[in-house]
N, C-alpha and C positions, 0 to 999 in steps of 0.2 A: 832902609831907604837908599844908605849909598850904596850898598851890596845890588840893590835894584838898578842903580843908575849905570851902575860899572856893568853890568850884563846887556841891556841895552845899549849902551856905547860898545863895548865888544860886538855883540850882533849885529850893527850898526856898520861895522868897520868889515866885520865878516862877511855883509852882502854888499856893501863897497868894493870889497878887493874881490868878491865875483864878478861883478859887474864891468870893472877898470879890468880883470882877465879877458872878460868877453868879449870886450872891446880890443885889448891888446889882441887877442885871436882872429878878429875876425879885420882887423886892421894888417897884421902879417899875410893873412890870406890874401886881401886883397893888393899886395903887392906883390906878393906871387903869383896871382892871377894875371896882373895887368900887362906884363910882359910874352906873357903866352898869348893872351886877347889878343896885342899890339900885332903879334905876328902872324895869327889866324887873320888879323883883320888887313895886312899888309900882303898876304900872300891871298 
């Protein structure tokens, strides 16, 4: 049973720190983008 609980808290934490990447990704993205936007949309 702990053996179970420790694999589900691992997997757990595994598609957490997916998730907090894909976010971190797609958050970097969107600051890279927003400057280019600003400019397309300023020119």
């Amino acid at each position: 049973m702990l053996i179970y609980n420790h694999f589900m808290i691992v997997s757990y934490f595994k598609t957490t720190d997916k998730i907090i990447y894909f976010f971190t990704f797609l958050f970097n993205l969107f600051w890279v983008s927003m400057p280019l936007a600003s400019n397309v949309f300023i020119v």
